[in-house]
C-alpha positions as CSV (number, residue, x, y, z in Angstrom):
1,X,4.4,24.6,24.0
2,X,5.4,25.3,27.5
3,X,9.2,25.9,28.9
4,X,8.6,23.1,31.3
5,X,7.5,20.6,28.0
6,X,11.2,21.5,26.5
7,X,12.7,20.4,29.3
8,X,11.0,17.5,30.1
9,X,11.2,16.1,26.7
10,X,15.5,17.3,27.6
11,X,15.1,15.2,30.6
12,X,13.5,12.2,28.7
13,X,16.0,11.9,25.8
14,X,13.9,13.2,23.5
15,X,16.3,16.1,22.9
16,X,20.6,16.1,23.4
17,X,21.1,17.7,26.6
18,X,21.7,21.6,26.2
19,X,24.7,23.1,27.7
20,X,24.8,25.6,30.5
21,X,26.1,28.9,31.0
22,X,27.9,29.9,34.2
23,X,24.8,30.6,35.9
24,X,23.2,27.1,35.7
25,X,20.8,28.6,32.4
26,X,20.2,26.1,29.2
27,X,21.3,27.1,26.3
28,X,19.2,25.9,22.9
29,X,21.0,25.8,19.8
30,X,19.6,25.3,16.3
31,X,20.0,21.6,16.8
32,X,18.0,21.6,19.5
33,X,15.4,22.8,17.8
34,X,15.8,20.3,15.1
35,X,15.5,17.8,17.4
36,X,12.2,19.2,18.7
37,X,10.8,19.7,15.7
38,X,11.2,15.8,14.5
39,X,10.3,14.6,18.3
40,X,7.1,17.0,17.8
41,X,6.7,15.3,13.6
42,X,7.0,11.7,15.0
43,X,4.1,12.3,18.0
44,X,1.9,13.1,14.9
45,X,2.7,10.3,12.9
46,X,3.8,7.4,15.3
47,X,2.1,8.6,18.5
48,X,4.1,9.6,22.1
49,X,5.4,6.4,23.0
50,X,7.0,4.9,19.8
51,X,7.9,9.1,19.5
52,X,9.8,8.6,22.8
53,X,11.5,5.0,21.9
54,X,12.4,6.8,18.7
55,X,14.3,9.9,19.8
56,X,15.9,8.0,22.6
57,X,17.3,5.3,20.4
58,X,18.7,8.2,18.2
59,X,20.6,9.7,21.2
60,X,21.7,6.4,22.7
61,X,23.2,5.8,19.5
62,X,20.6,2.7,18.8
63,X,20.0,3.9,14.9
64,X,18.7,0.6,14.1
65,X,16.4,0.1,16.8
66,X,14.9,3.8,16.1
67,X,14.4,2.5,12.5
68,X,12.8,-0.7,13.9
69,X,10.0,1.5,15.7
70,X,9.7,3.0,12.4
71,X,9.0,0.0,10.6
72,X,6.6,-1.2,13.0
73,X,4.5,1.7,12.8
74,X,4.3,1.6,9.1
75,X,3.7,-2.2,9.7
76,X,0.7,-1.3,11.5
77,X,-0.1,1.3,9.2
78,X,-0.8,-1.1,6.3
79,X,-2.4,-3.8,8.4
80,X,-4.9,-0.9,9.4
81,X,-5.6,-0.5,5.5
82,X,-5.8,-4.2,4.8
83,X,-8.5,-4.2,7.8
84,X,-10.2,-1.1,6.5
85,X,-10.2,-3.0,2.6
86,X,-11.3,-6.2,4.5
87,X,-14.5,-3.6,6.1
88,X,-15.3,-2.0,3.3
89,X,-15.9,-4.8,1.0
90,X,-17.9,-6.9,3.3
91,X,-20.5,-3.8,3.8
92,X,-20.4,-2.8,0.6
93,X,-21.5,-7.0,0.3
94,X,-23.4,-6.6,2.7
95,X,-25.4,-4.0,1.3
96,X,-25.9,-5.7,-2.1
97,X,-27.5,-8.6,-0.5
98,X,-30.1,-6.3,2.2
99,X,-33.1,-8.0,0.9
100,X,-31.9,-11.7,2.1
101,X,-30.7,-9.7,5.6
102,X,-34.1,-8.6,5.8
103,X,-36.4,-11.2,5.9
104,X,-37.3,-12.2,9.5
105,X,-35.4,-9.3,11.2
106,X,-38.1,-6.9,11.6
107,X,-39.9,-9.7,13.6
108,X,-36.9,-11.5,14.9
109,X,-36.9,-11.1,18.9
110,X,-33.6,-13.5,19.6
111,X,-33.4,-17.2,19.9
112,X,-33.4,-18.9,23.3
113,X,-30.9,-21.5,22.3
114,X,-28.1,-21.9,19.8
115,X,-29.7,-25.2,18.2
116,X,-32.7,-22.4,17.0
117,X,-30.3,-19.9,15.9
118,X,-28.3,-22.9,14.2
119,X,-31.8,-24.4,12.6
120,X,-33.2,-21.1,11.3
121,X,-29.8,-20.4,9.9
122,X,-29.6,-24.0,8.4
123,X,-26.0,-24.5,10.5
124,X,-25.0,-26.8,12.6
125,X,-24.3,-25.7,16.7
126,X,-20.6,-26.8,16.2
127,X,-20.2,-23.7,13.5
128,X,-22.3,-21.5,15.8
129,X,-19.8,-22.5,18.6
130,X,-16.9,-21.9,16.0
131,X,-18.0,-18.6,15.0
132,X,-17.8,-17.6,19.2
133,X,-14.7,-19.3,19.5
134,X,-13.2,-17.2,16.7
135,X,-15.2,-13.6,18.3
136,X,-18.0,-13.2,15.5
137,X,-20.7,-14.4,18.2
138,X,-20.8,-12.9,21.8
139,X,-24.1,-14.2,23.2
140,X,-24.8,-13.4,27.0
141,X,-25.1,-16.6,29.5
142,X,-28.2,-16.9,31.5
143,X,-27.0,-16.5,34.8
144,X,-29.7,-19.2,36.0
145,X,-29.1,-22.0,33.6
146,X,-25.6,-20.9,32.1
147,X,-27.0,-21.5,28.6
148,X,-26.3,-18.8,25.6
149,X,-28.6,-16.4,25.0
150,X,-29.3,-14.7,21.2
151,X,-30.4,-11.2,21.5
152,X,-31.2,-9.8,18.5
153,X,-27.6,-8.1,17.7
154,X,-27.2,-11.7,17.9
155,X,-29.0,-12.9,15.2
156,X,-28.0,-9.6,12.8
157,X,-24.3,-10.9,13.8
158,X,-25.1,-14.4,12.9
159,X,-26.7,-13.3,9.4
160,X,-24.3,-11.3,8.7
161,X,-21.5,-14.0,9.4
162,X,-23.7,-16.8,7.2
163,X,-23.8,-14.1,4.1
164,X,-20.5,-13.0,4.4
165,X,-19.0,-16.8,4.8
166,X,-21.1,-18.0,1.8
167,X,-19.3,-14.8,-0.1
168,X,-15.6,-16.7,1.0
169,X,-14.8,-14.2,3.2
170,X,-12.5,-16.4,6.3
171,X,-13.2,-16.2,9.7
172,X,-11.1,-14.0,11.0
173,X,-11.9,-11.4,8.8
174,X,-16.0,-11.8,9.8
175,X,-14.8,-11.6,12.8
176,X,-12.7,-8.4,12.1
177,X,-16.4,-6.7,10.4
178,X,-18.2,-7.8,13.0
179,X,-16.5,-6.6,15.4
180,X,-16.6,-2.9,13.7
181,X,-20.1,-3.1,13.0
182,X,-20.7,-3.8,16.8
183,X,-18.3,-0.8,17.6
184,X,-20.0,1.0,14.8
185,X,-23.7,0.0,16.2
186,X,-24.6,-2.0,13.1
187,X,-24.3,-1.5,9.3
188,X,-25.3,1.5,8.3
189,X,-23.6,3.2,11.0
190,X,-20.1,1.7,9.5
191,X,-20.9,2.4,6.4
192,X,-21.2,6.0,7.1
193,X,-17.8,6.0,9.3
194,X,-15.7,4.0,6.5
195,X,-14.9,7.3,4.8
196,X,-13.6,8.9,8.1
197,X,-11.7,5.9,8.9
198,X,-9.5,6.2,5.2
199,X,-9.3,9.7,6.0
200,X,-7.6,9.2,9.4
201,X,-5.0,6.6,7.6
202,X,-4.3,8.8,4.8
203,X,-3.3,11.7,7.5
204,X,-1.5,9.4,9.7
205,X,0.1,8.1,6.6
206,X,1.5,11.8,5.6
207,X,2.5,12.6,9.2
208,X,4.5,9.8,8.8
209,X,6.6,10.8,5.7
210,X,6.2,14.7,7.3
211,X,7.9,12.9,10.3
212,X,10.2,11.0,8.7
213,X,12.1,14.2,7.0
214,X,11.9,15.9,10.3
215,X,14.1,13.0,11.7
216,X,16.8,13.0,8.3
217,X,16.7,17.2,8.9
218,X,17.5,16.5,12.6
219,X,20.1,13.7,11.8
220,X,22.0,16.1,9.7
221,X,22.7,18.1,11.6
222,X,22.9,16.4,15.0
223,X,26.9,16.1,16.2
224,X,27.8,12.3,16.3
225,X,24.1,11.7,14.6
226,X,22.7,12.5,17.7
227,X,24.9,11.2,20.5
228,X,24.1,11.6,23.7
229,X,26.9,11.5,26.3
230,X,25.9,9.4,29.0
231,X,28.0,12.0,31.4
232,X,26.4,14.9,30.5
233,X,23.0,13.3,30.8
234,X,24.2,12.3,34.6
235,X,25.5,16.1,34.8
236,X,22.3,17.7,34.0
């Protein structure tokens, strides 16, 4: 880390300002270094900005609303895993039922309209128009006539979202797996990324409690709980 990180992250709030010597030179106490260490913890876990809104609130002596970005970013946290459970049980539904997916898509070269895509699907074009409306289908317009076009990501969408409806999955959540398997590039892809994706939440999730004891360390020891005097922020 360089000298010019320390005292940005002074200048920011993210540390209590450091008292001078007679020549104008900062001088960094073991608190200081508490504080860094937590500010440093809580980038890990929480990312920069909610790291930032964290440290401040401590030194403006918002406690609560520190604890607030905390919650949130737990919040978040187990949202992610409730997606990530949503994900992995559809493909892992998806993949028990590969042979019905199958038939037709080695041929299939996109429908022209959404009443054929509704008609091979046995749907009706108000639930294909639904299932837009909602983000499971993104069909490109023709720019001549203005009328949706199914590509043939299209159609694997559209299967997918038939099979996964008929398996009582709601809307939002297709919409949720679709929109992974499009990020992923289709099925297997995700399925292959799925393990990497509970790996990331179970490190964020022990940054987290890592940061979390950095920040009770830092409050320990922190004068006034981490107090920041307005004046001496003006001062430096």
């Amino acid at each position: 880390m360089s000298t010019q990180a320390v005292r940005n992250y002074e200048r920011n709030g993210c540390l209590p300002p450091a008292d001078r010597t007679p020549t104008g030179y900062r001088i960094y106490t073991d608190v200081h270094a508490a504080a860094l260490r937590a500010y440093v913890a809580l980038v890990r876990g929480f990312g920069h900005a909610s790291a930032r809104s964290i440290m401040q609130a401590v030194h403006q002596g918002r406690t609560d609303d520190a604890l607030a970005v905390i919650d949130a970013g737990h919040d978040q946290l187990l949202r992610d895993r409730a997606t990530l459970g949503t994900v992995r049980d559809a493909v892992e539904h998806i993949a028990a039922e590969s042979d019905e997916l199958s038939v037709g898509a080695s041929t299939s070269t996109g429908f022209r309209s959404i009443g054929e895509l509704a008609h091979a699907l046995a749907l009706s074009p108000a639930t294909m128009r639904t299932w837009e409306r909602v983000g499971i289908l993104a069909p490109r317009r023709d720019p001549a006539t203005g009328y949706r076009v199914y590509e043939n990501d299209d159609v694997r969408d559209a299967r997918l979202a038939h099979l996964l409806r008929r398996g009582g999955y709601l809307l939002d959540q297709i919409a949720t797996v679709i929109g992974q398997i499009r990020s992923a590039g289709g099925t297997d892809e995700l399925s292959k990324t799925v393990g990497d994706w509970q790996a990331k939440l179970t490190s964020q999730g022990l940054a987290m409690l890592t940061a979390a004891g950095r920040l009770s360390d830092y409050l320990d020891i922190a004068p006034d709980g981490g107090l920041i005097r307005m004046d001496a922020v003006a001062s430096g």
